[in-house]
C-alpha positions as CSV (number, residue, x, y, z in Angstrom):
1,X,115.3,118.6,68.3
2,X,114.7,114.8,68.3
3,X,111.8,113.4,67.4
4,X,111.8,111.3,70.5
5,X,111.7,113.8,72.7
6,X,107.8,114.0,72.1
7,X,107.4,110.3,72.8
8,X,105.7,109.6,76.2
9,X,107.3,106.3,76.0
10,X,111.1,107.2,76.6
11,X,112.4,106.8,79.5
12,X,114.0,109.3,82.5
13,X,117.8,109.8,82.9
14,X,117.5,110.6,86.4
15,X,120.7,108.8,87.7
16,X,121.2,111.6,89.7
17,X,118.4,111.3,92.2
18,X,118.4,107.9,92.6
19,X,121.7,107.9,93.2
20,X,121.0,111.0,95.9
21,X,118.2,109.5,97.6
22,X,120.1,105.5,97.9
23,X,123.4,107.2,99.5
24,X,122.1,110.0,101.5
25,X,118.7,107.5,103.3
26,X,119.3,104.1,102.6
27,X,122.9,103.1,102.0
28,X,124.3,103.4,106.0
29,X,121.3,101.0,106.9
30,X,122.0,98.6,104.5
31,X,125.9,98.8,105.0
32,X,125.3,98.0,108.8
33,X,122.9,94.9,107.7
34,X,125.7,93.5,105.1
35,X,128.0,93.5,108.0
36,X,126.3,92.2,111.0
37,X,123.5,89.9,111.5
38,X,120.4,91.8,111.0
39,X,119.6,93.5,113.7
40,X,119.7,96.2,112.2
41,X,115.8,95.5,111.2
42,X,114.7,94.1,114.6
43,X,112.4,95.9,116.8
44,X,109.9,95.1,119.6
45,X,106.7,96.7,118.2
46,X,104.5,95.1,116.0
47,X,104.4,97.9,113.1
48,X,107.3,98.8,111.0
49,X,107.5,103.2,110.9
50,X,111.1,104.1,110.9
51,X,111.3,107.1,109.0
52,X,115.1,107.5,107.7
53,X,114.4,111.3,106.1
54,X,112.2,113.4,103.8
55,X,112.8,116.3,101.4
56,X,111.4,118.1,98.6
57,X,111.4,117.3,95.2
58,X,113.0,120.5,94.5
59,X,115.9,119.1,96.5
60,X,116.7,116.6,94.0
61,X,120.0,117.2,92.3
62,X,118.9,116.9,88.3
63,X,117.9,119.2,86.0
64,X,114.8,116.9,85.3
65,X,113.5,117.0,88.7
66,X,114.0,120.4,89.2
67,X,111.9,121.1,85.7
68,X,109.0,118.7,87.5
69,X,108.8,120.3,90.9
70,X,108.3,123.6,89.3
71,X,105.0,122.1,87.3
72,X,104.4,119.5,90.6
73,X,106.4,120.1,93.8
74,X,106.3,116.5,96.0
75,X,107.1,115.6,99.2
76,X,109.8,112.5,99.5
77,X,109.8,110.3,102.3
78,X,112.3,107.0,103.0
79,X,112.7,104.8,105.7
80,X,110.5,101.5,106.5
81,X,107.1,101.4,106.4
82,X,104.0,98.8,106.5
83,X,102.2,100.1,103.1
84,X,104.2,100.0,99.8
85,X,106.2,102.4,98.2
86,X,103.9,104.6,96.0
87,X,103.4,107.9,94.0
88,X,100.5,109.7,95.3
89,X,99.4,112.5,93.3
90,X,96.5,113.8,94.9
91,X,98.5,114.5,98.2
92,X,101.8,115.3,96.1
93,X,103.7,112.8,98.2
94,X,106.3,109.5,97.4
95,X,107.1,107.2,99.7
96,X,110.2,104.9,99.1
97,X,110.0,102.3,101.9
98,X,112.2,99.0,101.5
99,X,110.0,95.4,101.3
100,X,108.1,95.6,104.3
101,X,107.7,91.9,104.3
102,X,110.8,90.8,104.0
103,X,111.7,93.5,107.2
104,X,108.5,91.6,108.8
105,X,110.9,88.3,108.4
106,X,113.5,89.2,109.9
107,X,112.1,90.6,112.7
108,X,110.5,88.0,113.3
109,X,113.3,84.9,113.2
110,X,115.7,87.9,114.8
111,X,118.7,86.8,112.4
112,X,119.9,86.6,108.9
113,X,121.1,83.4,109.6
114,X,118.0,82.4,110.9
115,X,116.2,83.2,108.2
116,X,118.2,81.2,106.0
117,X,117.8,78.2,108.3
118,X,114.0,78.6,107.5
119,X,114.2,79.3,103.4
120,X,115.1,77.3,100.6
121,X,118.0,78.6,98.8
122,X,116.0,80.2,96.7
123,X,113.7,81.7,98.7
124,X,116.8,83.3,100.7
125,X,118.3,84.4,97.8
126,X,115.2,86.7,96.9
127,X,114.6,87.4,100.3
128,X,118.3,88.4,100.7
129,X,118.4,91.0,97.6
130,X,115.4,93.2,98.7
131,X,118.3,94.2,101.2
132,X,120.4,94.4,98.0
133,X,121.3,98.0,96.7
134,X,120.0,97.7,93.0
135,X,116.5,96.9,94.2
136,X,116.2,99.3,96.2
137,X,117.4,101.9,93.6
138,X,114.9,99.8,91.6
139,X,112.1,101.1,93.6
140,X,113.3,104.7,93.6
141,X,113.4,104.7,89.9
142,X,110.4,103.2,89.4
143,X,108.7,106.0,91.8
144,X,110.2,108.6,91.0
145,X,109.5,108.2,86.9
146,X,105.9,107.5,87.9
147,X,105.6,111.4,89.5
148,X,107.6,112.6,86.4
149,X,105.4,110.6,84.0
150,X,102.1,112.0,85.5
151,X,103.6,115.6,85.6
152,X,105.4,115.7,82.1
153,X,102.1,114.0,80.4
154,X,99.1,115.9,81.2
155,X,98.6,114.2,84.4
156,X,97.3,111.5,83.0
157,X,98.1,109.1,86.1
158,X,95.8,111.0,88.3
159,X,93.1,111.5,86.0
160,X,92.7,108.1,85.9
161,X,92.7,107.6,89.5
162,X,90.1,110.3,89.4
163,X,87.8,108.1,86.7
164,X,88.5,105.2,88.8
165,X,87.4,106.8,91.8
166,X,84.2,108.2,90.2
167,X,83.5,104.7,88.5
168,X,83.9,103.0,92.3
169,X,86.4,100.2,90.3
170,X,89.5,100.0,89.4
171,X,89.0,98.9,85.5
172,X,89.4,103.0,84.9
173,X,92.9,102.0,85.0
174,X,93.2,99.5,83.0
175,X,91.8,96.4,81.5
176,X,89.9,94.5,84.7
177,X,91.3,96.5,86.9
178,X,94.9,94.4,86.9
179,X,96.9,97.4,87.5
180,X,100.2,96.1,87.0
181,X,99.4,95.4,84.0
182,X,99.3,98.8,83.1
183,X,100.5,101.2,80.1
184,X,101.9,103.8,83.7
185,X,102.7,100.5,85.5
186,X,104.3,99.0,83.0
187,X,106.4,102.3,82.2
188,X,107.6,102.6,85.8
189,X,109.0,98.5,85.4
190,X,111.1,99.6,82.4
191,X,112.9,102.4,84.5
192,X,113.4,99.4,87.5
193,X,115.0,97.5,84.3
194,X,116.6,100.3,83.2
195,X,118.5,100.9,87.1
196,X,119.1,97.0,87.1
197,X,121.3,97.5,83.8
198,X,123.0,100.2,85.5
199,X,124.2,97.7,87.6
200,X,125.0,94.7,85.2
201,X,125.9,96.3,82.0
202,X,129.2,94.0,81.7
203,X,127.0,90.8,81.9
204,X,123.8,92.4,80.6
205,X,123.5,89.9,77.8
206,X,123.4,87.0,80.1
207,X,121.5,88.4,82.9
208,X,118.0,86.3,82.6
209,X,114.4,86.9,84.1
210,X,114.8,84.4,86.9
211,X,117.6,87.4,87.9
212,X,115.7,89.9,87.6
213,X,112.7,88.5,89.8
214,X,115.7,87.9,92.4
215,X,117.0,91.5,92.4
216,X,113.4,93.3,92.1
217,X,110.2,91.1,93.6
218,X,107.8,93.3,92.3
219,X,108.5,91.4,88.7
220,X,106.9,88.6,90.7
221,X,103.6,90.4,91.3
222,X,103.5,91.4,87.6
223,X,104.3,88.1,86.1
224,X,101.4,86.4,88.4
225,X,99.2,89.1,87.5
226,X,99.5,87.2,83.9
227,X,97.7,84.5,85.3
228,X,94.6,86.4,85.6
229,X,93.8,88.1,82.2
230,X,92.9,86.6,78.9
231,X,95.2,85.4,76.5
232,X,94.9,88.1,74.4
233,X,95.6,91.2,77.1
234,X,98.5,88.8,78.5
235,X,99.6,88.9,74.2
236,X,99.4,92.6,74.8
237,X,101.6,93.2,78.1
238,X,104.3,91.0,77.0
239,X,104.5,92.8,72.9
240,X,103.9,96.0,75.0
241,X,107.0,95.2,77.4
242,X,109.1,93.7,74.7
243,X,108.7,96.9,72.4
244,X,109.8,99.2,75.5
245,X,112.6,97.4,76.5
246,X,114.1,97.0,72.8
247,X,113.3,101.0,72.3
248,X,114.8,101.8,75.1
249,X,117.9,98.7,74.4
250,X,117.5,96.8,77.7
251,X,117.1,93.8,76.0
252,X,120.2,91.5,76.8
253,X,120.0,87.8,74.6
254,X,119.1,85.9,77.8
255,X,116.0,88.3,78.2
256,X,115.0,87.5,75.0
257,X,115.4,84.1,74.4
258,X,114.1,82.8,78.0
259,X,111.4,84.5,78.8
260,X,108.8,81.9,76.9
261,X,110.3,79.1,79.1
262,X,110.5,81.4,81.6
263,X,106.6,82.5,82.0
264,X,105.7,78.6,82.1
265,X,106.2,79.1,85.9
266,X,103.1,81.7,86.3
């Protein structure tokens, strides 16, 4: 048996159930916004809650998931939603919801092309890709390693969330409380990087960070989170990234010789 299997830092092949979950509750909805104009996303009520499905855990089709709904059965749910995706372990439930504010934009402005009226190029383009199919398997991955990382690993996510609960702050979960900043944050990105290369391995060596903010916003958050720790725990995320993404060989030659000029932006 590999050494490596008794790493907590190695990531999930679960290309299974992201795969399962993107096709069977997301992919028809996106296909019907690539080919018309949007309205897919329009409504008349002020709060997003379109629930496209929800299963078991159990129901997932890999052997990994299987093995983690026997120690910690959770209930799935997809569609769009105002809050976030998330893990939550103390009600066993994940909820995979695509960017609520980008839905909020278009409904809003009515049209795609109207949106892009109102955007920079830029701006559109981002806005454009959380509609964009690795993304959103992005934020599946990134979920769904999260439950299996708590559940394979002593449940270490929720007793934090527990500490942090009982301390009233959130610095139980890390270093002033900048959660994204995290070691369980910070594992959940490598699996979004890790679905991103899925989709770009022919090109991975030039695919660069600007990319990768396009194709998963989240990175945004992260990288603006920098802005508000010390030098030294902003040291620590970026060695603690780069050692997970060359472990786990996700580092392409543009991701490592960019990213310095790259971060002067945040």
């Amino acid at each position: 048996m590999k050494f490596k299997k008794y790493l907590n830092e190695k990531t999930f092949n679960i290309n299974k159930d992201v795969d399962f979950i993107y096709k069977n509750y997301f992919k028809k909805h996106i296909d019907l916004f690539k080919k018309g104009d949007g309205s897919e996303f329009v409504h008349d009520g002020e709060k997003v809650n379109w629930r496209y499905g929800n299963i078991t855990s159990d129901k997932l089709p890999s052997k990994k998931a299987h093995d983690a709904s026997l120690m910690n059965l959770v209930y799935i749910e997809m569609g769009v939603f105002d809050s976030s995706s998330y893990y939550e372990p103390f009600k066993k439930h994940i909820r995979l919801t695509l960017n609520k504010s980008a839905v909020n934009l278009l409904n809003t402005y009515k049209t795609i092309d109207a949106v892009k009226d109102l955007l920079k190029p830029s701006e559109y383009k981002r806005w454009y890709g959380e509609f964009g199919e690795t993304g959103i398997k992005g934020t599946i991955y990134h979920e769904l390693s999260h439950w299996m990382d708590d559940t394979f690993h002593n449940k270490h996510i929720t007793n934090k969330l527990i500490k942090a609960k009982e301390s009233g702050t959130r610095d139980a979960l890390t270093n002033k409380g900048a959660v994204n900043l995290s070691i369980f944050e910070l594992d959940a990105q490598v699996h979004a990087i890790k679905q991103l290369k899925r989709t770009y391995k022919k090109i991975w060596d030039d695919v660069t960070w600007e990319f990768i903010v396009q194709h998963k916003s989240s990175f945004d958050v992260v990288f603006m989170n920098l802005k508000n720790v010390s030098k030294k725990d902003k040291e620590d995320y970026i060695k603690r990234l780069y050692k997970r993404l060359n472990r786990e060989k996700l580092l392409g030659k543009s991701l490592i010789n960019g990213f310095e000029s790259f971060l002067r932006q945040y």
